[in-house]
C-alpha positions in Angstrom: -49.9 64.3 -4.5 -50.9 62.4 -1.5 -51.7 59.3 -3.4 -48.4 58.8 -5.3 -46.5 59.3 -2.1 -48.6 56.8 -0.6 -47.8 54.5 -3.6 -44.4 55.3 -4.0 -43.5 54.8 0.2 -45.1 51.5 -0.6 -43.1 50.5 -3.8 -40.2 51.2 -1.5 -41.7 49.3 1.1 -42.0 46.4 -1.2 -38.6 46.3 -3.1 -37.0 45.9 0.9 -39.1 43.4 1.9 -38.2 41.4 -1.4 -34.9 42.1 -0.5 -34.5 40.6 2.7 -36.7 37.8 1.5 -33.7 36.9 -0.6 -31.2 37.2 1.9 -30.9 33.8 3.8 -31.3 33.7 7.7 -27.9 33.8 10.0 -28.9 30.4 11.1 -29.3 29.2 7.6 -26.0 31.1 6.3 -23.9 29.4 9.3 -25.2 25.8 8.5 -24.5 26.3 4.9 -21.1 27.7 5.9 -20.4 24.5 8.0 -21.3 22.3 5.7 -19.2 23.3 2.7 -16.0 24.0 5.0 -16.7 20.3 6.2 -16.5 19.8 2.0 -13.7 21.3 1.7 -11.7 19.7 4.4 -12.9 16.3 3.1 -11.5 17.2 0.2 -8.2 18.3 1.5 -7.7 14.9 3.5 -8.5 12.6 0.3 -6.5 14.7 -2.0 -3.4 14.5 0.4 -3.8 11.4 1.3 -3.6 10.7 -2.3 -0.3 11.8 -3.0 0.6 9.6 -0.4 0.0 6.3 -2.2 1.5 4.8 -5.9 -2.1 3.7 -6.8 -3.1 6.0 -9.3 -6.3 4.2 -10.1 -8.6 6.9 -8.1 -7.7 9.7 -9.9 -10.3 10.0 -12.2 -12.8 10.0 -9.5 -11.1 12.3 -7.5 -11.0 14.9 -10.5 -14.6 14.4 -11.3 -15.5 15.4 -7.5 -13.2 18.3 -7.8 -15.4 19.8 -10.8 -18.5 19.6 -8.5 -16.4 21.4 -5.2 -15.5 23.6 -7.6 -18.5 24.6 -7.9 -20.0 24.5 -4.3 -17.5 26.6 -3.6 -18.3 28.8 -5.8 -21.9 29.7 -4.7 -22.2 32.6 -2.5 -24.5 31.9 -0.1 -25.6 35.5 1.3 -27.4 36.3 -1.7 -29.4 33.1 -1.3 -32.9 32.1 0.4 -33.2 29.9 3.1 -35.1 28.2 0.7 -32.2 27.8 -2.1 -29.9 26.3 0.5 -32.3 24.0 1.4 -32.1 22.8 -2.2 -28.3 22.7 -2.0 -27.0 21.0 1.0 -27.7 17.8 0.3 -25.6 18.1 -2.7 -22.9 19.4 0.0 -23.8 16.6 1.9 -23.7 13.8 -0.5 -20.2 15.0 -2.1 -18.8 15.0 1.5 -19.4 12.0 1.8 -18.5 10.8 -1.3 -15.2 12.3 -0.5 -14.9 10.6 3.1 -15.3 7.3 1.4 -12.9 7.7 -1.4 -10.0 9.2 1.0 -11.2 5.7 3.3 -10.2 3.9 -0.2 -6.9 5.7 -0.3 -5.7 5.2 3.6 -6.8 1.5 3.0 -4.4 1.5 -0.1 -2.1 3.6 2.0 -1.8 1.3 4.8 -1.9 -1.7 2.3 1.1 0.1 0.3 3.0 0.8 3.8 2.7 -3.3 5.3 4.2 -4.3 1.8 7.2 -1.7 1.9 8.1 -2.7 5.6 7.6 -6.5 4.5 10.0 -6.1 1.7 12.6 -3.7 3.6 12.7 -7.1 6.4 14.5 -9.4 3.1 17.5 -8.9 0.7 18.3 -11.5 -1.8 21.4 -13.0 -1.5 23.2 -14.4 -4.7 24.4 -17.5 -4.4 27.0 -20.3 -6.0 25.6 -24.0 -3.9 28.3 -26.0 -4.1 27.7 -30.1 -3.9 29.9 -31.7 -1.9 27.5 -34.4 0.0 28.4 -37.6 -2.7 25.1 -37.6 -4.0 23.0 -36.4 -7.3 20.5 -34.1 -6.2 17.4 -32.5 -7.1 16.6 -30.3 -5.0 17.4 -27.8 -3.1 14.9 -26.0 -0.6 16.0 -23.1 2.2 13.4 -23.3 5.2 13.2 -20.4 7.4 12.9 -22.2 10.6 12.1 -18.7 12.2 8.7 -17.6 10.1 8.6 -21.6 9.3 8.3 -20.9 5.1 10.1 -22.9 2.3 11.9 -21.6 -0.7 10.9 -22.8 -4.0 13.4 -25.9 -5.4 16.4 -23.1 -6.2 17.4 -26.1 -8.9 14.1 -25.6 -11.1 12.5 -28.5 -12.4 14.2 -31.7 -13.9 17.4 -30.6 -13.3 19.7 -32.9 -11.2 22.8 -31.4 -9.5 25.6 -34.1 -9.7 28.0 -34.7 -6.5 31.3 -32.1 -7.2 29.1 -29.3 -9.1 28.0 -26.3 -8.2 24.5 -24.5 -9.7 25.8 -20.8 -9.8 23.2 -17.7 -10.0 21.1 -19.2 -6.9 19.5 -16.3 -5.0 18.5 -17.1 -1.7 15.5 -14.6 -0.2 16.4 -14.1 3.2 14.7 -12.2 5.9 16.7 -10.4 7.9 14.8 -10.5 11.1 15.2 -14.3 10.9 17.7 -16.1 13.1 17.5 -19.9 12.2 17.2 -21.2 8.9 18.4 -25.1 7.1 18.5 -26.1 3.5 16.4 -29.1 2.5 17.6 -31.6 -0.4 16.1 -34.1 -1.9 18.2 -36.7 -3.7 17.8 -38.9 -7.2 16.5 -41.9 -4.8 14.1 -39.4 -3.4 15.7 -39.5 0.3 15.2 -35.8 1.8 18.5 -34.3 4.3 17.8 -31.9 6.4 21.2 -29.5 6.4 22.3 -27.3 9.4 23.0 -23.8 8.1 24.9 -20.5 9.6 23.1 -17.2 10.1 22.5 -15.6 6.6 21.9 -12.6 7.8 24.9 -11.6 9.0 26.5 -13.3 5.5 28.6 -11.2 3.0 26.0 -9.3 1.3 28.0 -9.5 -1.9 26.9 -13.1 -2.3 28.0 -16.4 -0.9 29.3 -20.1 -1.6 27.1 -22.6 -0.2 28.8 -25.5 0.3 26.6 -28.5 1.1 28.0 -32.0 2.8 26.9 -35.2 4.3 28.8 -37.8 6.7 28.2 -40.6 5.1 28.6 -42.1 8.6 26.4 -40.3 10.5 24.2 -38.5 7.8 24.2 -35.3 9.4 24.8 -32.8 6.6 25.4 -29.0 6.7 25.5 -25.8 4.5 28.5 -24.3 5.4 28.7 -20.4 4.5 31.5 -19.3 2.4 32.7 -16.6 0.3 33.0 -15.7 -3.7 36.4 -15.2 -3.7 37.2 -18.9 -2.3 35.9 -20.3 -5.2 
């Protein structure tokens, strides 16, 4: 009787040492802990971040991570060795990561998204009628933004000649608001360019404009005087 209590204290003995042999150490368990909430916030910043942007390009990747955080979190770590979470954090790790640098992608796009929005909130297009009053055939007809010093394209297109006493109708002018100081350039048939004075087209009637170009013929100083649709 002796003998199998013996045996039996020691099959009991046994089946707790295996049992906390399995459970992982407090140091371990917090580590593991720490690194999968660092996961899941890395997660939480890319996956905001993109809902953020218009650039739907990432979202494949950013599913295909989510299957493999799924399953991180998932694991439940008290019932693990020391041992088995050795052989798991780097995966923790490395998806981290992997997260960090795709939510870096998405600010970048962010940010990029953001300078193009306030770039394009700074212009309005203004429709135009340019009226050609300076005596001369022209052919063409550039607006310079002497503020951000940039040139429009020819407004008159290519090979086409605007005759004195016409006007080219369905011009629209790209103006940027927080400009202050702009003149339209023409070139005429005898390829003589005239540098034209012009008003504040900012402040113009957003409803679209008459340009009306002139030269004196005695001092060839020209202007673009601002006008309005309904004095056509």
């Amino acid at each position: 009787m002796k003998k199998k209590y013996f045996i039996g204290t020691a099959i009991v003995l046994l089946t707790g040492a295996m049992l906390v042999a399995c459970k992982p150490s407090e140091e371990k368990l917090n580590e593991a802990e720490t690194a999968r909430n660092l996961l899941i916030e890395a997660k939480k910043v890319a996956e905001e971040t993109y809902l953020d942007i218009t650039d739907s390009s990432g979202k494949e990747e950013l599913d295909e991570l989510a299957k493999r955080e799924a399953e991180i979190e998932s694991l439940n770590f008290t019932k693990m060795s020391d041992k088995k979470i050795d052989g798991v954090l780097p995966d923790i790790n490395q998806l981290t990561q992997e997260y960090q640098e795709l939510g870096g992608k998405f600010n970048a796009t962010l940010s990029n998204e953001k300078n193009i929005k306030d770039e394009e909130a700074k212009h309005m297009d203004l429709g135009s009628y340019i009226i050609n009053k300076t005596g001369l055939s022209i052919k063409e007809v550039i607006l310079h933004d002497m503020t951000t010093d940039t040139y429009s394209d020819n407004m008159l297109g290519e090979g086409v000649v605007l005759e004195p006493g016409y006007t080219l109708m369905g011009a629209v002018l790209d103006v940027n608001v927080t400009s202050s100081q702009w003149e339209v350039i023409i070139k005429d048939d005898n390829n003589t360019t005239h540098n034209l004075e012009c008003g504040d087209l900012k402040s113009a009637d957003k409803e679209g404009i008459a340009l009306v170009i002139t030269l004196d013929p005695a001092t060839g100083a020209g202007k673009a005087e601002i006008g309005s649709y309904s004095g056509l």
